[in-house]
Structure formats: C-alpha cells, structure tokens
C-alpha atoms as an extended CHARMM CRD file, in Angstrom:
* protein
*
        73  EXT
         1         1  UNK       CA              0.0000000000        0.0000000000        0.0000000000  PROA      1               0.0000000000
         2         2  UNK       CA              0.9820000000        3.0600000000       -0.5080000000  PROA      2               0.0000000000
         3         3  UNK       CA              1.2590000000        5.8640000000        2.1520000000  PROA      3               0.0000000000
         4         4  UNK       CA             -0.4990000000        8.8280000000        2.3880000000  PROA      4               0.0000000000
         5         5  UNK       CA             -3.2940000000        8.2680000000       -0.4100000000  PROA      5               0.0000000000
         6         6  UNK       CA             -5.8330000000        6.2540000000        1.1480000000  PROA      6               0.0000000000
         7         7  UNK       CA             -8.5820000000        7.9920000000        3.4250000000  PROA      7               0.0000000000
         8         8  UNK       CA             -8.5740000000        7.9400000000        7.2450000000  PROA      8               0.0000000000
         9         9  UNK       CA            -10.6870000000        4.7630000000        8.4550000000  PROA      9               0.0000000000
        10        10  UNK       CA            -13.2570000000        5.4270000000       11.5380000000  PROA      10              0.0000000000
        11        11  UNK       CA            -15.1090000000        2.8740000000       13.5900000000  PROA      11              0.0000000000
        12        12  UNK       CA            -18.2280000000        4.8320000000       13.7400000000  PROA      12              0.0000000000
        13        13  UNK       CA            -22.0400000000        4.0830000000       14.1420000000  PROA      13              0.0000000000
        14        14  UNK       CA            -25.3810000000        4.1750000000       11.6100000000  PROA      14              0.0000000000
        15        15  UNK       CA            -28.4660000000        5.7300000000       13.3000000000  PROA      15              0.0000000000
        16        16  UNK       CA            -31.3230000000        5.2000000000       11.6670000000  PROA      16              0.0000000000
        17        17  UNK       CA            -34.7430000000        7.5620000000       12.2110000000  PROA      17              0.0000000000
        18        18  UNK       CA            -36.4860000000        5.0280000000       13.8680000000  PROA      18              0.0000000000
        19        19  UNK       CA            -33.6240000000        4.5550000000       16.8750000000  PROA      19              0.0000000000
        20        20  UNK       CA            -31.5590000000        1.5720000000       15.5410000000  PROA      20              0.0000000000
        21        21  UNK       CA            -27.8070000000        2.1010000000       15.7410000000  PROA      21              0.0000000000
        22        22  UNK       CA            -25.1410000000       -0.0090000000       14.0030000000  PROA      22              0.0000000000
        23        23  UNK       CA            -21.3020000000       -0.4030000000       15.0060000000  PROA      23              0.0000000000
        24        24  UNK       CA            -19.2910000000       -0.4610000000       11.3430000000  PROA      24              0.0000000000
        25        25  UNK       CA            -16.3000000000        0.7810000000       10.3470000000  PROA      25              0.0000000000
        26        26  UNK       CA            -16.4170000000        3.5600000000        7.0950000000  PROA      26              0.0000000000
        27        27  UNK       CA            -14.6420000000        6.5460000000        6.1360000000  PROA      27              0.0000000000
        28        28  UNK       CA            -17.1120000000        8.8130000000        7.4220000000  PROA      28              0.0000000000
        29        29  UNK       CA            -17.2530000000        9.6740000000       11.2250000000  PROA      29              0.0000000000
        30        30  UNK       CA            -21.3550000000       10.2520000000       11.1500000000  PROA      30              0.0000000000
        31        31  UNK       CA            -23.9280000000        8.3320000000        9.5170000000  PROA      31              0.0000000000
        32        32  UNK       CA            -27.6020000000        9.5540000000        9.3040000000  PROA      32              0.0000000000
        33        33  UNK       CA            -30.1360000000        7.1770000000        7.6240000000  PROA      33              0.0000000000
        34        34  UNK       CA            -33.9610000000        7.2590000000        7.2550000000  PROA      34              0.0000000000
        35        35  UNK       CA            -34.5970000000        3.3260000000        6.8720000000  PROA      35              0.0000000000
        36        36  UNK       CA            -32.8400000000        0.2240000000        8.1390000000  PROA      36              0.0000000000
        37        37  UNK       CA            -33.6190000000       -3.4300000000        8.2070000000  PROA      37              0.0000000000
        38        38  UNK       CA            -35.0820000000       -3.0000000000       11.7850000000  PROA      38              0.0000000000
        39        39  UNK       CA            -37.9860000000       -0.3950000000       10.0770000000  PROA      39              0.0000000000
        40        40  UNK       CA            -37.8310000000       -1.4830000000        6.6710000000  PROA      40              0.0000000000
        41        41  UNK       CA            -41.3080000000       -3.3630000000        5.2470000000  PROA      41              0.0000000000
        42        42  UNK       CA            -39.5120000000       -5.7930000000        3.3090000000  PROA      42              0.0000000000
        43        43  UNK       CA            -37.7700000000       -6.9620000000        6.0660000000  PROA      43              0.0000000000
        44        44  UNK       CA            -40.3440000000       -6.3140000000        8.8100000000  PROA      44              0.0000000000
        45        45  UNK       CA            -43.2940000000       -8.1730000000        6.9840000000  PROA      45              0.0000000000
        46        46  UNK       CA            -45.5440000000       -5.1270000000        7.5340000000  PROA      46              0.0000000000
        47        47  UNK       CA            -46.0840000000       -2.7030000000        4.3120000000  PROA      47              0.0000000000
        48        48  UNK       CA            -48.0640000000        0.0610000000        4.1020000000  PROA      48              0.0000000000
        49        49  UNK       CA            -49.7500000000        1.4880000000        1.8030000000  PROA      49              0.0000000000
        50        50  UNK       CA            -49.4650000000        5.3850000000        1.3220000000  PROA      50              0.0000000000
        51        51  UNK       CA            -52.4980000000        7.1670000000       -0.6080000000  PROA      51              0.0000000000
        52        52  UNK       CA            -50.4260000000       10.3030000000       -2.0510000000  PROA      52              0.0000000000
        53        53  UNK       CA            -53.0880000000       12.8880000000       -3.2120000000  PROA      53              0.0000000000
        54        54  UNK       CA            -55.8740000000       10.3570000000       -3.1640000000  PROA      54              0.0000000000
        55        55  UNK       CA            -54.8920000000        8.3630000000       -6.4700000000  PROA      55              0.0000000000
        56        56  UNK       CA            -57.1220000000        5.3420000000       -5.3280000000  PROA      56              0.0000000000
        57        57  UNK       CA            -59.8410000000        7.2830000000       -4.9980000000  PROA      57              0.0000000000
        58        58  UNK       CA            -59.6470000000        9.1120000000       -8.5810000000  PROA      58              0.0000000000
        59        59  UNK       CA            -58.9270000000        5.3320000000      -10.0650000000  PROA      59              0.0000000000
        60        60  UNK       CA            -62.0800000000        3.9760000000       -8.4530000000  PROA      60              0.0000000000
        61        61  UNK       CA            -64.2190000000        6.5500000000       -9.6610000000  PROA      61              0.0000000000
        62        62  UNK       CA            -62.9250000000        7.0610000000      -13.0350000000  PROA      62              0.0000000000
        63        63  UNK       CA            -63.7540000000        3.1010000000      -13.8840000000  PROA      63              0.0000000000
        64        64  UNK       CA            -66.8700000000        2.8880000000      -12.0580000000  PROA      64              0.0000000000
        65        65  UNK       CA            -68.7690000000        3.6030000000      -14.7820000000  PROA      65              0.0000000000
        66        66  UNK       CA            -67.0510000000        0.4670000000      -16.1660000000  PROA      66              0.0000000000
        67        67  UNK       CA            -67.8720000000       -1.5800000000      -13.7810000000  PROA      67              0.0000000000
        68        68  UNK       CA            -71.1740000000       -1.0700000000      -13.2750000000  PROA      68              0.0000000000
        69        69  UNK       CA            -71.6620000000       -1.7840000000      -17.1680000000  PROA      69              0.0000000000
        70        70  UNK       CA            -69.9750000000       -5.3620000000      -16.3470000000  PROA      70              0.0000000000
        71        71  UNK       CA            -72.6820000000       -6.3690000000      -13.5970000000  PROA      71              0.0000000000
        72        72  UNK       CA            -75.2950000000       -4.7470000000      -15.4810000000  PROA      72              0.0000000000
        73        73  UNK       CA            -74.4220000000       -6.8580000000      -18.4660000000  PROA      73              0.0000000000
C-alpha cells in the first residue's frame, strides 16, 4: 500500500430515524439514515400502503362507470 493516499478509516455508528444504531467501520465519522432493516417493510413483513393525493380514490371513480356496465351486463 501506498502511504499517504488512502482515506482515514473510523469505527463509527449508523443511526437510523427510527432509533436503531449499528457499530461499522467507514470513512465517514457520522452516519444519518432514514430506513434500516429494523424499520424497513420488506424486512419487517408489515407494508403500508401510502395514498399520495388520493390516487385510489380518482382510479375507483374514473372506472366505475365500467364496472357497473360489467354487472349490469
């Protein structure tokens, strides 16, 4: 190795939002993360479904019309 090229090495800890903290070593003294495998759905076995601006509710009501000409029929 050569000296005085590679960055300085720092045992230092992940804290996620939701109050998990992980011991690794990195290159940066202070990691800040929003999601970890302790809050994470994939990993948790809970998802959840987020209705941003009420999409399901436009969808629903733009092919009910549609539907209701299926059970009519």
């Amino acid at each position: 190795m050569k000296k005085d090229i590679h960055p300085d090495y720092f045992e230092t800890e992940i804290k996620c939002a939701c109050g998990n903290v992980l011991g690794v070593g990195s290159t940066k003294s202070d990691i800040r993360i929003e999601i970890c495998s302790k809050c994470h759905p994939f990993f948790t076995g809970k998802q959840k479904l987020i209705d941003t601006a009420g999409r399901i509710e436009r969808f629903r009501k733009k092919y009910e019309k549609y539907q209701n000409q299926q059970t009519s029929s």
